[in-house]
GULO-116728 format. One record per residue (C-alpha): x, y, z; residue in one letter. Coordinates in nm, 3 decimals, m for minus. Layout:
N
[[X; Y; Z]; 'A'] ...
END
This chain:
263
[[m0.314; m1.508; 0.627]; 'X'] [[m0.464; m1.142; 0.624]; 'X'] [[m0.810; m1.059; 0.791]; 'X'] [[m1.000; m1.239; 1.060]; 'X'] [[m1.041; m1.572; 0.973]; 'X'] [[m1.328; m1.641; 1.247]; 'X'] [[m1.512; m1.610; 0.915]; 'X'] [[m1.306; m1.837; 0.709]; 'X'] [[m1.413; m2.247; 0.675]; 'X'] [[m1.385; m2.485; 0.967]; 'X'] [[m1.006; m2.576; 0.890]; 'X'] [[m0.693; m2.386; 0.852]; 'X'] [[m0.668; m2.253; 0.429]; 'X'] [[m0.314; m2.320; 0.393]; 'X'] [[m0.393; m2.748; 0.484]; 'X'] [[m0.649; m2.750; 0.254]; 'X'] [[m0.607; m2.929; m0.106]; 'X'] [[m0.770; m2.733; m0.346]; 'X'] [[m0.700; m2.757; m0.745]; 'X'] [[m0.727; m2.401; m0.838]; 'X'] [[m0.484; m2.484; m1.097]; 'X'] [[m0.721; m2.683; m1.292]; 'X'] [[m0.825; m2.322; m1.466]; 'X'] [[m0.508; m2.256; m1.608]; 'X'] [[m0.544; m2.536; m1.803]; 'X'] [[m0.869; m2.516; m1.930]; 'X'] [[m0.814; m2.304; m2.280]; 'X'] [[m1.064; m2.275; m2.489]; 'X'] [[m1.270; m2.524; m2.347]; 'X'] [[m1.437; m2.247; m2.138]; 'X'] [[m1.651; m2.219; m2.399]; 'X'] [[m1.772; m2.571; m2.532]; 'X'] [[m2.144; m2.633; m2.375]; 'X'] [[m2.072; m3.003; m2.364]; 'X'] [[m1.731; m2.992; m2.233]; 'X'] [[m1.557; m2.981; m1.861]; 'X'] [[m1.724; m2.645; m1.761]; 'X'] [[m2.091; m2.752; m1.889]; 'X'] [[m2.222; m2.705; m1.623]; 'X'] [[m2.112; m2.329; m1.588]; 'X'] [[m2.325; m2.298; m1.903]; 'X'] [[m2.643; m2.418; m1.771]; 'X'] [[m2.607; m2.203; m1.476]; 'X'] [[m2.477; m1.907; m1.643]; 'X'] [[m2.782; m1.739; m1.797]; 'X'] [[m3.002; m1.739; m1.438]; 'X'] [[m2.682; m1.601; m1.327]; 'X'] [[m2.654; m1.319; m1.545]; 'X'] [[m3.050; m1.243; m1.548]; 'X'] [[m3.020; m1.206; m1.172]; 'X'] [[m2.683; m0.999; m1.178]; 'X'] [[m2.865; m0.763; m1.454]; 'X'] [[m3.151; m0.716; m1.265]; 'X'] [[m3.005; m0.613; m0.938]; 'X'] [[m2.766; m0.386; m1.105]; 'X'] [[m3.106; m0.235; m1.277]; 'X'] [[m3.271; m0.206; m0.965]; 'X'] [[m2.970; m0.021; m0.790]; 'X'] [[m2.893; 0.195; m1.044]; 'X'] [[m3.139; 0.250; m1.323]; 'X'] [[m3.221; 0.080; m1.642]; 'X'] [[m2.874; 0.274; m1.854]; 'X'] [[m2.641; m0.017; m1.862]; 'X'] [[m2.389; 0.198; m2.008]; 'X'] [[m2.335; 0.409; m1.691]; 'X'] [[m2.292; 0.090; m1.467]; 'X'] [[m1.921; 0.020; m1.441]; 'X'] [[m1.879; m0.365; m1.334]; 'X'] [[m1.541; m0.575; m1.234]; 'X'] [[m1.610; m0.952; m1.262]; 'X'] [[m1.320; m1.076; m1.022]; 'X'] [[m1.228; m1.437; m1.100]; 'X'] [[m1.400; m1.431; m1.465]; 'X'] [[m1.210; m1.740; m1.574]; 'X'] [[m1.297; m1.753; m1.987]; 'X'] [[m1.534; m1.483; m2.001]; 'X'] [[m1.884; m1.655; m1.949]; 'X'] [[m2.055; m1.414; m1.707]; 'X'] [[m1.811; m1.078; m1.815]; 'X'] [[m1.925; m1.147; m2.223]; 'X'] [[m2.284; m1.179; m2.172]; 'X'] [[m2.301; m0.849; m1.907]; 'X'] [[m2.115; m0.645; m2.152]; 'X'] [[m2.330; m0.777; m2.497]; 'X'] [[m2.631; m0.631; m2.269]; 'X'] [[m2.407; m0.310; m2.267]; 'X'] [[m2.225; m0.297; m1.975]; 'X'] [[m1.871; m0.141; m1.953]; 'X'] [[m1.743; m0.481; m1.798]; 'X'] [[m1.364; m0.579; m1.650]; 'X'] [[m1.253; m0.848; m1.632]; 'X'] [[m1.000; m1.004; m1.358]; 'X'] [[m0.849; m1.325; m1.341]; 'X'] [[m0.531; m1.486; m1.204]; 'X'] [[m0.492; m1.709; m1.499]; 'X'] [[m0.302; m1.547; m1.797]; 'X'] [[m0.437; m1.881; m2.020]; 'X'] [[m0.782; m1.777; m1.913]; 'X'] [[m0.785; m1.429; m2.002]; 'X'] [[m0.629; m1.456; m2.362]; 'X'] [[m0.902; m1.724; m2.420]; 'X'] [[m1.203; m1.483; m2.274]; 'X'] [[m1.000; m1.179; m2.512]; 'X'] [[m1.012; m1.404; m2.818]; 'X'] [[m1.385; m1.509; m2.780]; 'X'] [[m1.491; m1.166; m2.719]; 'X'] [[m1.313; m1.014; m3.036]; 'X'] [[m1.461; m1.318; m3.248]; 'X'] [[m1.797; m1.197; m3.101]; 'X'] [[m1.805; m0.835; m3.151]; 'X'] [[m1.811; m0.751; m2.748]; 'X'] [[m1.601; m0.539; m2.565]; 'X'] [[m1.443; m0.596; m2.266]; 'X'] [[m1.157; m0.485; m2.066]; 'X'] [[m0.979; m0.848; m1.953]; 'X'] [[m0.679; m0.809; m1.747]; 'X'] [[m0.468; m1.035; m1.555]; 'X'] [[m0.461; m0.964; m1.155]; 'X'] [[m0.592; m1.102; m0.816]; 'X'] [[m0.861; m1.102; m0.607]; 'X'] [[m0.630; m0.977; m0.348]; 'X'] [[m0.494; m0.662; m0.503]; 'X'] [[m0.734; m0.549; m0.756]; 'X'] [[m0.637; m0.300; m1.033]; 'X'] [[m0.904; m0.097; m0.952]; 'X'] [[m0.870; 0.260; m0.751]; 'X'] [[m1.072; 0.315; m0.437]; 'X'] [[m1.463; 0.347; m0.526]; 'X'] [[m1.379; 0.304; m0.912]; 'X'] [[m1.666; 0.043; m0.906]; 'X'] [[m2.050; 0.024; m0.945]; 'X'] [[m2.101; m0.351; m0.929]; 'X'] [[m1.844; m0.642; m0.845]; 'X'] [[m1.945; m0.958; m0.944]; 'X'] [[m1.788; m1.246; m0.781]; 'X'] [[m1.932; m1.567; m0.941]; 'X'] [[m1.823; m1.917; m0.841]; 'X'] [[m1.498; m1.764; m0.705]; 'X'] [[m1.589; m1.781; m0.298]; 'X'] [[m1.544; m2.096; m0.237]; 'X'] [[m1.178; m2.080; m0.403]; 'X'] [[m1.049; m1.817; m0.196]; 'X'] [[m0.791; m1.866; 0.082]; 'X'] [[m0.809; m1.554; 0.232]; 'X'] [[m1.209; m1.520; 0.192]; 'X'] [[m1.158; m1.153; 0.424]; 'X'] [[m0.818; m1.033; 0.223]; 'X'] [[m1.068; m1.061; m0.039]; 'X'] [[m1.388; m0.872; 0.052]; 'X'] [[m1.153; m0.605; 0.193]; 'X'] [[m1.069; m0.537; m0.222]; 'X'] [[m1.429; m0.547; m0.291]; 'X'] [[m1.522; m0.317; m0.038]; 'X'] [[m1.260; m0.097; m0.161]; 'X'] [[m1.313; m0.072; m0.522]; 'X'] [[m1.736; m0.039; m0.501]; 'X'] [[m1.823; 0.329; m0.472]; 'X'] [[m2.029; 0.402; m0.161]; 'X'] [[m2.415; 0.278; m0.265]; 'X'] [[m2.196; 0.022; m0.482]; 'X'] [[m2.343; m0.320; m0.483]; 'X'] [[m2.155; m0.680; m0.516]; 'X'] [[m2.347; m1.020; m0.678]; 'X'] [[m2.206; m1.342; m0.619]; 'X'] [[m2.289; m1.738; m0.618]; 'X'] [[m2.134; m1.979; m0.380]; 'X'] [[m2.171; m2.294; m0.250]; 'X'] [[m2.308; m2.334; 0.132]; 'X'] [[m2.153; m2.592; 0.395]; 'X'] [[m2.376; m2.815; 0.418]; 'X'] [[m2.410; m3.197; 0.404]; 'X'] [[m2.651; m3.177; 0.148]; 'X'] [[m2.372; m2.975; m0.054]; 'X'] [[m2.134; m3.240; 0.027]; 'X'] [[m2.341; m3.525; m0.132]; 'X'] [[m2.410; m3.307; m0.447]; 'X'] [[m2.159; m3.058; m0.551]; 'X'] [[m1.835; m3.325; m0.411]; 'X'] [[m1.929; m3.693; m0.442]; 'X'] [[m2.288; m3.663; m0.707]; 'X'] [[m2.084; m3.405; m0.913]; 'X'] [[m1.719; m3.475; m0.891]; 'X'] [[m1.725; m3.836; m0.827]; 'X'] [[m2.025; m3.977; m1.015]; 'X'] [[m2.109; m3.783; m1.226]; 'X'] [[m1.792; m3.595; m1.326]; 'X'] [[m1.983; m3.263; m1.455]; 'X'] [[m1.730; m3.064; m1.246]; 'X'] [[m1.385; m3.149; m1.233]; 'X'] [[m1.249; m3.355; m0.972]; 'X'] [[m1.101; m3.169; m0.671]; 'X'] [[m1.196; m2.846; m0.813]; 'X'] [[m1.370; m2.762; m0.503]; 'X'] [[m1.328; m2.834; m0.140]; 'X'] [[m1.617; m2.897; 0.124]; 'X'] [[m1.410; m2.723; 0.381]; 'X'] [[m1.393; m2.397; 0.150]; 'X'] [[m1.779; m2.366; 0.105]; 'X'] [[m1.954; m2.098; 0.279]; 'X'] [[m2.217; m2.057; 0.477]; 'X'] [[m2.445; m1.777; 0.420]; 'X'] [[m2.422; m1.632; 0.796]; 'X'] [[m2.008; m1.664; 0.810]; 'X'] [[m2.040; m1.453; 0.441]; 'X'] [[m2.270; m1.208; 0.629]; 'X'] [[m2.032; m1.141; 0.891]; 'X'] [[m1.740; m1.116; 0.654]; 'X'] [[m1.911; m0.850; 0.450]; 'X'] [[m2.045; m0.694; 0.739]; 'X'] [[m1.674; m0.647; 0.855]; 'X'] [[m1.621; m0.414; 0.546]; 'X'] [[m1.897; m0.205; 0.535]; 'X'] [[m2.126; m0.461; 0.318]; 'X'] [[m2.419; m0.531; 0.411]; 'X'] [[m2.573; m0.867; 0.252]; 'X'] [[m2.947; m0.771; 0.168]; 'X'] [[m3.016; m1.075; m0.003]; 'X'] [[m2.985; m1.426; m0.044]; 'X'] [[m3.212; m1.735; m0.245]; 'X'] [[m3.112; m2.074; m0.384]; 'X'] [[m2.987; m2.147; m0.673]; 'X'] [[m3.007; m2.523; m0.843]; 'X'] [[m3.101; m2.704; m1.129]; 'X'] [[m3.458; m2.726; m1.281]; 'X'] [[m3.466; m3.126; m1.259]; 'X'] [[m3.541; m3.302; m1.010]; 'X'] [[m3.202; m3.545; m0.884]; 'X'] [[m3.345; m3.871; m1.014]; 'X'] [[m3.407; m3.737; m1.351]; 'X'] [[m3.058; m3.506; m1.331]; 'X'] [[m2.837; m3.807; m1.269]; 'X'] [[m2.990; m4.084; m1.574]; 'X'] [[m2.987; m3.811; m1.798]; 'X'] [[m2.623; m3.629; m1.706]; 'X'] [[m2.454; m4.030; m1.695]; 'X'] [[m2.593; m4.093; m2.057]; 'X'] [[m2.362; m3.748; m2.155]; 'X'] [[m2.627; m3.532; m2.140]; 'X'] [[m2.624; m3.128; m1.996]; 'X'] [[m2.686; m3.055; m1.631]; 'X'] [[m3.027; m2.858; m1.776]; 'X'] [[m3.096; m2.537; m1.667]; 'X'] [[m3.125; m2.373; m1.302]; 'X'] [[m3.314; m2.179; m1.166]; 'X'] [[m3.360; m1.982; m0.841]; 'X'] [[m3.559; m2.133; m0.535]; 'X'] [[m3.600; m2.075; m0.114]; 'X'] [[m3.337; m2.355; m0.036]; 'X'] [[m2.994; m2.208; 0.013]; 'X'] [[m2.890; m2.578; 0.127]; 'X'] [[m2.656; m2.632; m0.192]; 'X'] [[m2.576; m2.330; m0.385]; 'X'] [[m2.734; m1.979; m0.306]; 'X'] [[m2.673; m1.635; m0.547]; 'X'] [[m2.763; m1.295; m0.375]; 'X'] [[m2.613; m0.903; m0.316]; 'X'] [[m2.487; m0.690; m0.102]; 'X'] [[m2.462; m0.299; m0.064]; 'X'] [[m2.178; m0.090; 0.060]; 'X'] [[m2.292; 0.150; 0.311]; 'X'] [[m2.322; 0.529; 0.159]; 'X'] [[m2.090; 0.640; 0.469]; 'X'] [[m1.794; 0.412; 0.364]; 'X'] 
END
């Protein structure tokens, strides 16, 4: 295991079960609404708004100049919607499945984007090539959470910013995003995640702060209904709805962080 792993989760990565695999199996089913990733699609466009707008804020309002790597971008979801808003996106993702299925959407769509195959861990990327990493739903997977952020760190350009979403480690994240949404409701994928693998924002904080990042910015991010009209209507088939960002970082929180200009 590479990096300090004070900042890791509370057990050791290589005894925890984790089906990572799950997304090389997916297909094209990255991109049916009502299928096993729905509820990637309800979150995705309060997502994307808040990626956009912090990567207006740092660095103007010309999308075109704003070069972005999406590490872990699965089918596409969040890398096709940043470059249709004109971005010069990339694309990274272990899964070879995943990337010819985000390639063939995006040529059926008109939108260009560069999708290539590689790791979070060694990412094809030179040093400071990078405006704006975004890392989105892709923390929590990560067995080497440091190895990681030390590639981030490296590709941003100094001033560079990286967005994310995670899930915090919490037992309020426990009862939701493991046993209300794997086991009951079965709107994510069982054993996709892990609670041991969630993040708390102030172990994230240090980890970025050990490359040079420094987090300036954190909120919540959950789904417009209330539980006991989410769980009636999501049993009966029905979408998660969509989310929206709030103060309580107790489930899933979304923020940014800036590389320092001396890096």
């Amino acid at each position: 295991m590479a990096g300090n792993d004070r900042h890791l989760t509370a057990l050791d990565p290589n005894a925890v079960a984790i089906d990572n695999e799950y997304y090389h199996e997916v297909g094209d089913s990255w991109w049916d609404a009502s299928g096993p990733l729905r509820a990637l699609h309800d979150m995705n466009p309060s997502r994307v708004t808040y990626f956009d707008e912090a990567a207006r804020r740092a660095f103007g309002e010309d999308r075109s100049q704003i070069r972005v790597l999406d590490i872990g971008c699965g089918g596409g979801l969040v890398s096709e919607r940043m470059a249709a808003l004109g971005y010069p996106v990339t694309g990274v993702d272990l899964s070879a499945g995943s990337i010819e299925t985000a390639r063939r959407h995006a040529t059926a769509n008109g939108v260009t984007v560069d999708y290539q195959v590689g790791s979070a861990y060694e990412l094809p990327k030179p040093d400071g090539a990078v405006d704006l990493v975004v890392i989105s739903d892709v923390l929590e997977h990560l067995h080497d959470l440091p190895g990681a952020v030390a590639e981030i760190a490296r590709v941003l350009r100094p001033g560079g910013i990286v967005v994310f979403d995670t899930i915090n480690r919490t037992a309020a994240s426990y009862l939701k995003a493991i046993v209300l949404s794997e086991k009951i409701l079965k709107i994510v994928y069982p054993g996709t995640h892990n609670w041991k693998m969630f993040i708390r924002p102030d172990e994230l904080r240090a980890v970025f702060a050990d490359h040079g990042l420094d987090l300036t910015e954190i909120k919540g991010l959950e789904p417009v209904a209330p539980p006991h009209k989410l769980v009636p209507a999501t049993l009966r088939g029905r979408a998660v709805g969509p989310f929206h960002l709030t103060t309580s970082t107790a489930v899933s929180y979304i923020g940014q962080a800036v590389k320092s200009q001396e890096s």
